[in-house]
N, C-alpha and C positions, 0 to 999 in steps of 0.2 A: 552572476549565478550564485547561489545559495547550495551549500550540503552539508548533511545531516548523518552524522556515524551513528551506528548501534551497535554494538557487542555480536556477533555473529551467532544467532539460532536458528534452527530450522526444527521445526515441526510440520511438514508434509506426510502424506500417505496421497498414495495413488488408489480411487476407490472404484475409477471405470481407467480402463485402457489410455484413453489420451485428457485426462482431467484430473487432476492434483488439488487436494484442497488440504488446507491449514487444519491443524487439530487443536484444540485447546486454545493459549494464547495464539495471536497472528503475529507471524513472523518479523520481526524488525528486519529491516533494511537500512540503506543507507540510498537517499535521493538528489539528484540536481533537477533545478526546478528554475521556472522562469520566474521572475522575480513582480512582476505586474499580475500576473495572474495566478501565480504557482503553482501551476499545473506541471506535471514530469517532465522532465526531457531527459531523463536517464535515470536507471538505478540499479546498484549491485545486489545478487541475488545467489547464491551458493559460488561465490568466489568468481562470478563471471557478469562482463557490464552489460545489461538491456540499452539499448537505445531507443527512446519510446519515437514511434511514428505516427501516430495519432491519438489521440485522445476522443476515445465513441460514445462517454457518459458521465456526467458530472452527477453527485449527489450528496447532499448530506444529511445527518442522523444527529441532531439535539435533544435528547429529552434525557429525563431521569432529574430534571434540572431543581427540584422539589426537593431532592434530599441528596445529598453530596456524595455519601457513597453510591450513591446509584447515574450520578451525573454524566454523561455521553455526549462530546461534540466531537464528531469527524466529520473530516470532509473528504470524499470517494471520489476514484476516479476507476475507469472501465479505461484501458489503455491497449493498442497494440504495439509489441516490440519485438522488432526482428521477426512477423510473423505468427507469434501469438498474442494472446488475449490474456492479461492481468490485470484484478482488482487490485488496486491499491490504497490505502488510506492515512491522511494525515491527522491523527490524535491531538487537536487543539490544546487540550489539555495538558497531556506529556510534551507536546513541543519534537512529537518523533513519528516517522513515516513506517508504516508497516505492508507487507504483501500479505492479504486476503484469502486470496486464492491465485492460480494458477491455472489455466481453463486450456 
């Protein structure tokens, strides 16, 4: 297994009752991740560890690839842990996992 620290930030707002989403940048995290497919299998998230239990969508986002400041590779995953629902993304580029959102 594989992890990856980040400096602790949180930029959340709660903008409906049970839905939390990222403002501005998204949120670095820090992930452990299966190593053949590196998809989640855990991640800390305001000082408390998720245990992912599934993973319900895979995707990823390449473009901007024309012009360097504009360049975008992540690879998303749509996860449940402990009962909810988190996007999360790994930034090819930076080499660092961030939380999306929070659902």
């Amino acid at each position: 297994m594989f992890a990856l620290r980040c400096a602790p930030h949180d930029r959340t707002a709660t903008r409906e009752p049970n839905v939390q989403v990222a403002q501005g940048l998204p949120t670095p995290i820090t992930v452990v991740w299966r190593p053949l497919t590196r998809a989640p299998k855990a991640f800390v998230w305001r000082e408390r560890r998720w245990r992912v239990e599934r993973v319900l969508q895979r995707w990823s986002i390449d473009t901007g690839w024309w012009r360097e400041e504009l360049h975008t590779d992540r690879r998303f995953f749509r996860v449940v842990a402990q009962g909810r629902v988190f996007d999360l993304f790994y930034d090819r580029r930076q080499g660092r996992w961030f939380l999306e959102r929070a659902l």
